[in-house]
TORVEXFI-887924 format. One line per 3 residues: number of its first residue (from 0); for each residue x negated, y, z negated of N, C-alpha, C. Coordinates in nm, 2 decimals. Layout:
NUM> X:Y:Z:X:Y:Z:X:Y:Z; ... .
This chain:
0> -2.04:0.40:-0.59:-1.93:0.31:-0.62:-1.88:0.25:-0.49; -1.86:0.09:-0.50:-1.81:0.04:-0.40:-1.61:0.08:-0.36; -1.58:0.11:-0.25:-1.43:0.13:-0.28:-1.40:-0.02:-0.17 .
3> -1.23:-0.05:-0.23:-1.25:-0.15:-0.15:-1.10:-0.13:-0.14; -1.02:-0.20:-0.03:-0.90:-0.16:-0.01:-0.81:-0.29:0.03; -0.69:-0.28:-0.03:-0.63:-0.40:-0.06:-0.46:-0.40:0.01 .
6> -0.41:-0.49:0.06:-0.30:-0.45:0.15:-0.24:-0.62:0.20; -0.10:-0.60:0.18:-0.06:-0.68:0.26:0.10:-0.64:0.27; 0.16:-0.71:0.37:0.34:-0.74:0.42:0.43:-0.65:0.29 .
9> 0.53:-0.60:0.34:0.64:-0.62:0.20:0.67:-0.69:0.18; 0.68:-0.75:0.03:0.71:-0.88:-0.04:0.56:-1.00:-0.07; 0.47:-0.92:-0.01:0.34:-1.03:-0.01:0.32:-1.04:-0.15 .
12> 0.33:-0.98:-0.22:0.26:-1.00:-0.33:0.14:-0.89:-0.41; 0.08:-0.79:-0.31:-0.03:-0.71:-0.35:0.00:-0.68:-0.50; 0.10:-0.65:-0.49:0.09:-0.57:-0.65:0.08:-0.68:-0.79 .
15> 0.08:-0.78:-0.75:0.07:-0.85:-0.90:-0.07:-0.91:-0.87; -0.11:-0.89:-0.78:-0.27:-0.93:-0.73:-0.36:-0.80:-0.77; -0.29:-0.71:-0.78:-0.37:-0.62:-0.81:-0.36:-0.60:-0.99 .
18> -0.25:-0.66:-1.00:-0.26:-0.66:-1.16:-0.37:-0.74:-1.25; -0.37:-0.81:-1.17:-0.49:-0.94:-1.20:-0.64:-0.93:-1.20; -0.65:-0.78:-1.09:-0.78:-0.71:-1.08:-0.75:-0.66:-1.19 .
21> -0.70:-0.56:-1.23:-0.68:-0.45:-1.33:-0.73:-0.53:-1.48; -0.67:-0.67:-1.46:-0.67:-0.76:-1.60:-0.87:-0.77:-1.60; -0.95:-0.76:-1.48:-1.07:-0.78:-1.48:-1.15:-0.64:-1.52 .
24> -1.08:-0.54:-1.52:-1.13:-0.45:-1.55:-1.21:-0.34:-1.47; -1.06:-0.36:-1.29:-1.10:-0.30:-1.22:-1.03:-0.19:-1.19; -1.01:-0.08:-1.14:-0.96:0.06:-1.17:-0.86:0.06:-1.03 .
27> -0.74:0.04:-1.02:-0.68:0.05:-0.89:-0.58:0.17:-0.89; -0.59:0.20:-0.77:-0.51:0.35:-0.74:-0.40:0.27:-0.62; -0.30:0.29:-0.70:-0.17:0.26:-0.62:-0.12:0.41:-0.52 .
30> -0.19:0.36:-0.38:-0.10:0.44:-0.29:-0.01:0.52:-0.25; 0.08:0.37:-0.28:0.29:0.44:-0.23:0.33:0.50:-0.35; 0.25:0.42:-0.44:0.33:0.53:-0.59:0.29:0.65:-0.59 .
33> 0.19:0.70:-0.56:0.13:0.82:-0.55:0.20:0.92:-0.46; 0.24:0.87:-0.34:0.30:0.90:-0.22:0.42:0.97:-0.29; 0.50:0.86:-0.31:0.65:0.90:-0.37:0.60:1.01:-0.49 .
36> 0.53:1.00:-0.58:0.51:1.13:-0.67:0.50:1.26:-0.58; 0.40:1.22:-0.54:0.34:1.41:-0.43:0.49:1.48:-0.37; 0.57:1.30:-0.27:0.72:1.41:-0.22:0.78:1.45:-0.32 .
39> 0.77:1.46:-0.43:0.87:1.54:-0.51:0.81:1.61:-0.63; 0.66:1.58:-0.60:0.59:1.75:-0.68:0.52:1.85:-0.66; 0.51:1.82:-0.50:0.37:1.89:-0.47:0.48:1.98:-0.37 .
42> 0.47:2.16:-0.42:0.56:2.24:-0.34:0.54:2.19:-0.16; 0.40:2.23:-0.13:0.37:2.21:0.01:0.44:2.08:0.05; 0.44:1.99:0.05:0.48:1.85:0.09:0.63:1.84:0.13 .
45> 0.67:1.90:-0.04:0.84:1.89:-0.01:0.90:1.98:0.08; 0.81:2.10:0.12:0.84:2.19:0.23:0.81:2.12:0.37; 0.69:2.04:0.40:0.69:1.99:0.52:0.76:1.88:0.57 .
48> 0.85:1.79:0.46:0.94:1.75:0.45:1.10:1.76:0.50; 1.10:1.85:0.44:1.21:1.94:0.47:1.23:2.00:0.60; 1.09:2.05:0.63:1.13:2.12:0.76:1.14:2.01:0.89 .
51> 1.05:1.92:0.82:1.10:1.79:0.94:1.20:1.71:1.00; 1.29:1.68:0.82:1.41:1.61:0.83:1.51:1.68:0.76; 1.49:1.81:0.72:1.59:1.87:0.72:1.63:1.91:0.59 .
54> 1.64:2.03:0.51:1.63:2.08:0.37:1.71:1.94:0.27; 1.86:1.89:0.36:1.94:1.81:0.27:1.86:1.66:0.26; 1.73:1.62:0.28:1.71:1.52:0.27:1.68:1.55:0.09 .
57> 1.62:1.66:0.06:1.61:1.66:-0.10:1.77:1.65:-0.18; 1.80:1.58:-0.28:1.89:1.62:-0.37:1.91:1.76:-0.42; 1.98:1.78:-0.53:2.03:1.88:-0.57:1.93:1.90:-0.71 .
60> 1.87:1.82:-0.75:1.75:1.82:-0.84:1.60:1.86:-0.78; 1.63:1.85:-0.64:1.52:1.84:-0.57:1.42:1.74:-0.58; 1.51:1.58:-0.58:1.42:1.46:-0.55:1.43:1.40:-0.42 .
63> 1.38:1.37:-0.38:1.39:1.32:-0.22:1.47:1.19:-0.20; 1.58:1.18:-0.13:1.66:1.09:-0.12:1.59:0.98:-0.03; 1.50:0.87:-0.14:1.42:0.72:-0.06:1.48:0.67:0.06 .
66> 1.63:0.65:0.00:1.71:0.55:0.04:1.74:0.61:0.21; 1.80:0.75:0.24:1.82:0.83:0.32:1.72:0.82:0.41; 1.57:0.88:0.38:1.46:0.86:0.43:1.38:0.73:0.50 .
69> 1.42:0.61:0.41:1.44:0.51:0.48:1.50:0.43:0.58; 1.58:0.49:0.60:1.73:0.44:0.72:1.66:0.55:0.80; 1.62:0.67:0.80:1.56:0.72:0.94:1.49:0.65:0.99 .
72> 1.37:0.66:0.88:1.19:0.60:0.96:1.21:0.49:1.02; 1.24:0.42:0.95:1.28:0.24:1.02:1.33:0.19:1.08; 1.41:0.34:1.16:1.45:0.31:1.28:1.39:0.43:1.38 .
75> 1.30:0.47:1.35:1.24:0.59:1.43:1.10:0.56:1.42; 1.02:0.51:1.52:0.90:0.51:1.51:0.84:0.69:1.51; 0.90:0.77:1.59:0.84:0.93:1.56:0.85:0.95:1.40 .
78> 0.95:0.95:1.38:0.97:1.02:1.21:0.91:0.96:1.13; 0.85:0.77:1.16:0.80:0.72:1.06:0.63:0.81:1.10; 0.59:0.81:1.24:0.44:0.89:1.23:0.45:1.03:1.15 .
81> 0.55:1.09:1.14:0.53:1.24:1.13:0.60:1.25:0.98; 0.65:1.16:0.90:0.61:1.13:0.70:0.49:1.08:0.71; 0.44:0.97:0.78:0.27:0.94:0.71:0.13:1.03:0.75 .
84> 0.21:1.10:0.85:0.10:1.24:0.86:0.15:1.35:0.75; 0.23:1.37:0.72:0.25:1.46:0.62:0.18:1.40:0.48; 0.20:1.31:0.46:0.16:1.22:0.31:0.03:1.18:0.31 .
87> -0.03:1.10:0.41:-0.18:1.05:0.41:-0.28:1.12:0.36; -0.29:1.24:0.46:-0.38:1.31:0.37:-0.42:1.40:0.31; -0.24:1.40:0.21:-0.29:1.44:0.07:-0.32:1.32:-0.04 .
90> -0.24:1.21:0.01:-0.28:1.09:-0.11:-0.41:1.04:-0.08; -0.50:1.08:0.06:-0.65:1.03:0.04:-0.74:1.16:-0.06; -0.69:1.23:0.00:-0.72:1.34:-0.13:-0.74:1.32:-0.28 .
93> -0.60:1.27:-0.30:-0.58:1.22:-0.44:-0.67:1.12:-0.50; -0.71:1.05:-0.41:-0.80:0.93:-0.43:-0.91:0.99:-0.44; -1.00:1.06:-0.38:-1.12:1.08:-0.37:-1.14:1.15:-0.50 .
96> -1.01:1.23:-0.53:-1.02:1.26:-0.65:-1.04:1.18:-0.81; -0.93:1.08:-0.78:-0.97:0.98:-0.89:-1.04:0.90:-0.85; -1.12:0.89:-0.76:-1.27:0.80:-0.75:-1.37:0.84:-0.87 .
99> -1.41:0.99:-0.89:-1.44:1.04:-0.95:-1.49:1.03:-1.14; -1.35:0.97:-1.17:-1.31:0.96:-1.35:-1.38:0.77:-1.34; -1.42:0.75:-1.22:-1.42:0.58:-1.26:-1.54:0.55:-1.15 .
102> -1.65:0.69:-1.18:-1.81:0.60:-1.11:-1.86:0.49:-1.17; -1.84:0.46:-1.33:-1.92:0.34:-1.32:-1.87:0.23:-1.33; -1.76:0.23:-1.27:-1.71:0.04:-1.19:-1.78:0.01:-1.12 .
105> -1.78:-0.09:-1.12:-1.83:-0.18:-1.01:-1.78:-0.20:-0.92; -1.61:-0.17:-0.88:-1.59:-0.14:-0.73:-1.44:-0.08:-0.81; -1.36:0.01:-0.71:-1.24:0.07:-0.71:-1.16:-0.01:-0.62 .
108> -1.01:-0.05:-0.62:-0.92:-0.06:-0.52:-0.82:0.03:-0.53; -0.79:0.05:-0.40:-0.69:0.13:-0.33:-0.57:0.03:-0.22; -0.45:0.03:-0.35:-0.36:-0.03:-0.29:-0.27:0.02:-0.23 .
111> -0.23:-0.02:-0.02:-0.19:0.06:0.02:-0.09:-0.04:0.15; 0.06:-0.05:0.16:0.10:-0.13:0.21:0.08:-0.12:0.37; 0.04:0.01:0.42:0.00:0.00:0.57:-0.17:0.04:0.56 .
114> -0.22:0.04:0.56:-0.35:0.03:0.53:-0.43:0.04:0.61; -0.38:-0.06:0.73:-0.51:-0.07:0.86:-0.37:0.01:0.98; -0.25:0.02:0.95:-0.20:0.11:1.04:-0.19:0.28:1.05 .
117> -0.30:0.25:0.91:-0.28:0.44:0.89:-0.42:0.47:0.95; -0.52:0.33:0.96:-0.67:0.40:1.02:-0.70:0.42:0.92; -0.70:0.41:0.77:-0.79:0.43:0.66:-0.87:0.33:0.61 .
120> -0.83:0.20:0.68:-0.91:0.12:0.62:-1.05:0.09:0.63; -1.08:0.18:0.77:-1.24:0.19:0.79:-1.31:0.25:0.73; -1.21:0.35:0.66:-1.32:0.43:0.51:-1.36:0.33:0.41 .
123> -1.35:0.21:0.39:-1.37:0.13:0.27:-1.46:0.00:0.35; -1.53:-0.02:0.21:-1.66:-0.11:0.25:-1.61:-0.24:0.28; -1.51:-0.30:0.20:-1.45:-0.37:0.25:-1.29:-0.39:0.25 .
126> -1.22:-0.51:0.29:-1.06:-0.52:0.29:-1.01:-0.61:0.26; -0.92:-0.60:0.13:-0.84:-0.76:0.11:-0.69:-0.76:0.19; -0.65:-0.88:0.22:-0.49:-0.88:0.24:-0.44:-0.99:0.19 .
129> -0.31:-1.00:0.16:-0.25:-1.08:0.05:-0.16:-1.16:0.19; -0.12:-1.26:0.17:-0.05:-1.29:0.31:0.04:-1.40:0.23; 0.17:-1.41:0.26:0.24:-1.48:0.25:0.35:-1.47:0.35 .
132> 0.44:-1.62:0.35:0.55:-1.65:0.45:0.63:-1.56:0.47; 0.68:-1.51:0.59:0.80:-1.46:0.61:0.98:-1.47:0.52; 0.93:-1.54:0.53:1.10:-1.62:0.46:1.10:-1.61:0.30 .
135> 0.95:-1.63:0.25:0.90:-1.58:0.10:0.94:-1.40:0.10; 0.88:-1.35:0.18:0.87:-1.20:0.15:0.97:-1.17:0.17; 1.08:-1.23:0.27:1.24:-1.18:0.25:1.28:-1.16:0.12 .
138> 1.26:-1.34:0.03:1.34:-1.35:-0.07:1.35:-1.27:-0.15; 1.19:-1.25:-0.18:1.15:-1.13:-0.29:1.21:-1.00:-0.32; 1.16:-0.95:-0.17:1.21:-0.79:-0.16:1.36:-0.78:-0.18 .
141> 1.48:-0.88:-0.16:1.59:-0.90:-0.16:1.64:-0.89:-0.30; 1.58:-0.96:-0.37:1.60:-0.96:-0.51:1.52:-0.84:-0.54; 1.41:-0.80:-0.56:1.38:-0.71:-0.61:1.44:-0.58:-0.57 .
144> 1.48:-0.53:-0.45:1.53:-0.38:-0.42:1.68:-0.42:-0.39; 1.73:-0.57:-0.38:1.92:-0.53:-0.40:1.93:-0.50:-0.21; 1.86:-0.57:-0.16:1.90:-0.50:0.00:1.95:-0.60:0.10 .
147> 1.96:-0.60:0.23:2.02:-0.71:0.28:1.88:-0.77:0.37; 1.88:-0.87:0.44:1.79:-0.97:0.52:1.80:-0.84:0.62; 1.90:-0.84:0.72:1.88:-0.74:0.82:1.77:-0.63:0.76 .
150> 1.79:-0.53:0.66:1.70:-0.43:0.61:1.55:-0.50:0.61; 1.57:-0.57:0.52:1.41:-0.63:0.51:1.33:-0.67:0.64; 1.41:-0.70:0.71:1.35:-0.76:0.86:1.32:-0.63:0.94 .
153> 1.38:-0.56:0.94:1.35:-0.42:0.98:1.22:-0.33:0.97; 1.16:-0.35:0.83:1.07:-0.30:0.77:0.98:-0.39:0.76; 0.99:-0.54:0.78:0.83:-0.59:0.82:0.82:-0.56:1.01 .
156> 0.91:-0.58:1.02:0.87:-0.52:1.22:0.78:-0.36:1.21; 0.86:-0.24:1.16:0.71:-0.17:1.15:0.61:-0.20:1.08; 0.56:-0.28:1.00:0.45:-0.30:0.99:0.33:-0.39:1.04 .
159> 0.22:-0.40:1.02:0.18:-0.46:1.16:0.15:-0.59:1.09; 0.12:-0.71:1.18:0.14:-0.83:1.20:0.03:-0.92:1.06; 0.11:-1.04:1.00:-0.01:-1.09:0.90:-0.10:-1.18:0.98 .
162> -0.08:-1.14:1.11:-0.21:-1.21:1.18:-0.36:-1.11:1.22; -0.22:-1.03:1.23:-0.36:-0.97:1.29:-0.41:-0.82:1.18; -0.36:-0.86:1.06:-0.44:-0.84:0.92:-0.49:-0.92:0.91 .
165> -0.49:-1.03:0.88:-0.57:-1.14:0.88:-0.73:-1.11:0.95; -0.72:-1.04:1.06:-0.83:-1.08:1.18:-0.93:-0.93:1.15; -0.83:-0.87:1.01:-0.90:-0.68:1.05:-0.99:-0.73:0.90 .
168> -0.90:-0.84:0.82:-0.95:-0.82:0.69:-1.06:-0.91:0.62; -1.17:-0.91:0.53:-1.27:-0.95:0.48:-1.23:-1.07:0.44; -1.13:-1.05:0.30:-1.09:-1.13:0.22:-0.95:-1.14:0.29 .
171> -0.91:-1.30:0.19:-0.78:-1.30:0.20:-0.73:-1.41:0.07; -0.59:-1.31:0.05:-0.52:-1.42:-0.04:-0.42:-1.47:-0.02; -0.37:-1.63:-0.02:-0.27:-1.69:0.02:-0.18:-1.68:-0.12 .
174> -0.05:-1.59:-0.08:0.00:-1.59:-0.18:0.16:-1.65:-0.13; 0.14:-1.82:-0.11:0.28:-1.88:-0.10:0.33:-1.98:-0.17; 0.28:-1.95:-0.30:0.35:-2.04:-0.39:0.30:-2.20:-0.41 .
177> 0.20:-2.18:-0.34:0.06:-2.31:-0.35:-0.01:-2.33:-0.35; -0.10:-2.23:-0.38:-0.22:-2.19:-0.43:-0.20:-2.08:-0.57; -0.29:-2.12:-0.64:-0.29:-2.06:-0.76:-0.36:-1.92:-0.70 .
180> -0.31:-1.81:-0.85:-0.32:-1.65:-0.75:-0.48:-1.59:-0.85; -0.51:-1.67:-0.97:-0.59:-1.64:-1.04:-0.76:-1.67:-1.00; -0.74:-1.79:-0.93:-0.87:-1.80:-0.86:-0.94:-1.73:-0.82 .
183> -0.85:-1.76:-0.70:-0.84:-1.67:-0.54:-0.93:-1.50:-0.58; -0.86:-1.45:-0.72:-0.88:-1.34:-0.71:-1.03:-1.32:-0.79; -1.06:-1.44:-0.90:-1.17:-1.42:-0.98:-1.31:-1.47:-0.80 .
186> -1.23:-1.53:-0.73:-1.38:-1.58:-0.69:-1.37:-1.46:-0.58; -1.31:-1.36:-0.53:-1.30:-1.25:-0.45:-1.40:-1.13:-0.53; -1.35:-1.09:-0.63:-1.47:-1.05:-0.77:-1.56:-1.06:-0.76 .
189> -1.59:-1.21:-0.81:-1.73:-1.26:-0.78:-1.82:-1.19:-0.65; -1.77:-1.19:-0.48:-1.82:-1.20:-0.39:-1.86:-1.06:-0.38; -1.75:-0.95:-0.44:-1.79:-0.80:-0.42:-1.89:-0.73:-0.50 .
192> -1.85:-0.78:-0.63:-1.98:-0.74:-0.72:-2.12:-0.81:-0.67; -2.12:-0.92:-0.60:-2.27:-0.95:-0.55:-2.31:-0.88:-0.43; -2.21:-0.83:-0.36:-2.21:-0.74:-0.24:-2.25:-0.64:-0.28 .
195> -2.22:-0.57:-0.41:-2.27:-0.44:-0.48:-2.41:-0.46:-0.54; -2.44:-0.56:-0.57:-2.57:-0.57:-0.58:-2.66:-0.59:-0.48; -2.63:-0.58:-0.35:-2.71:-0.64:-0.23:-2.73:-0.52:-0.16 .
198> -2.65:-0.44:-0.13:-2.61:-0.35:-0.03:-2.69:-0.23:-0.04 .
């Protein structure tokens, strides 16, 4: 089975690009969603959690406070390394695991918003990134999570540049509101499945 791995900016767009695979009938394993599940079910995790940032970062339910968590990392480049070494590799875990329920696709994606900064992207045959404007990805994330311009600008600075995604990744999709998103993604399709037949 071909895996193939898909990534871009907050606010790029990945996730309705990947809905569009899914509409083709391709099997994608959402990353961060995964991520967020594990901190708050997996005993081990919420322990290594805790002992890093401290028992009160969980609630009183024992759900992990996002919001709390987020105002550290994004302003701590250590704390942001030392959650994605706690989390990475049990969610590549997870994947390799549901690779498994879905050998006869024709390719898998794994959507993951740091992707080529976690070093996982060399495990996969190939790499899409979704790329859109800065000032687009503000708007989005703004409306969608309720947060302010300062926040959002915060959290594309740790992540790494849509240029030099651009320069790591195979494919690419222009997702700024002038190019249609349906194409883009059937003729991307097209190029992997003939890649799966070649290889």
């Amino acid at each position: 089975m071909i895996k193939i791995g898909i990534t871009g900016g907050i606010g790029s767009g990945k996730s309705i690009v990947c809905e569009i695979f899914s509409l083709l009938g391709i099997p994608v394993f959402n990353a961060d969603f995964e991520a967020r599940s594990l901190q708050n079910s997996d005993p081990e995790i919420k322990y290594q959690i805790g002992r890093a940032f401290g028992p009160s970062i969980y609630n009183s339910d024992g759900i992990l406070d996002r919001k709390r968590l987020a105002e550290i990392i994004f302003n701590n480049k250590q704390a942001l390394a030392a959650i994605n070494g706690i989390i990475h590799p049990a969610v590549r875990k997870k994947f390799l695991e549901w690779c498994q329920k879905f050998r006869s696709a024709p390719y898998t994606l794994y959507e993951a918003a740091i992707l080529f900064e976690s070093g996982y992207a060399k495990d996969f045959e190939r790499n899409i990134v979704v790329l859109s404007q800065e000032n687009l990805r503000i708007a989005r994330v703004i409306e969608r999570d309720h947060v302010t311009e300062e926040i959002v600008k915060k959290r594309i600075l740790n992540q790494m540049s849509d240029r030099d995604k651009s320069i790591l990744a195979d494919y690419h999709i222009d997702n700024n509101d002038n190019y249609l998103l349906i194409p883009q993604v059937l003729n991307i399709d097209k190029l992997i499945r003939e890649y799966g037949k070649v290889r």
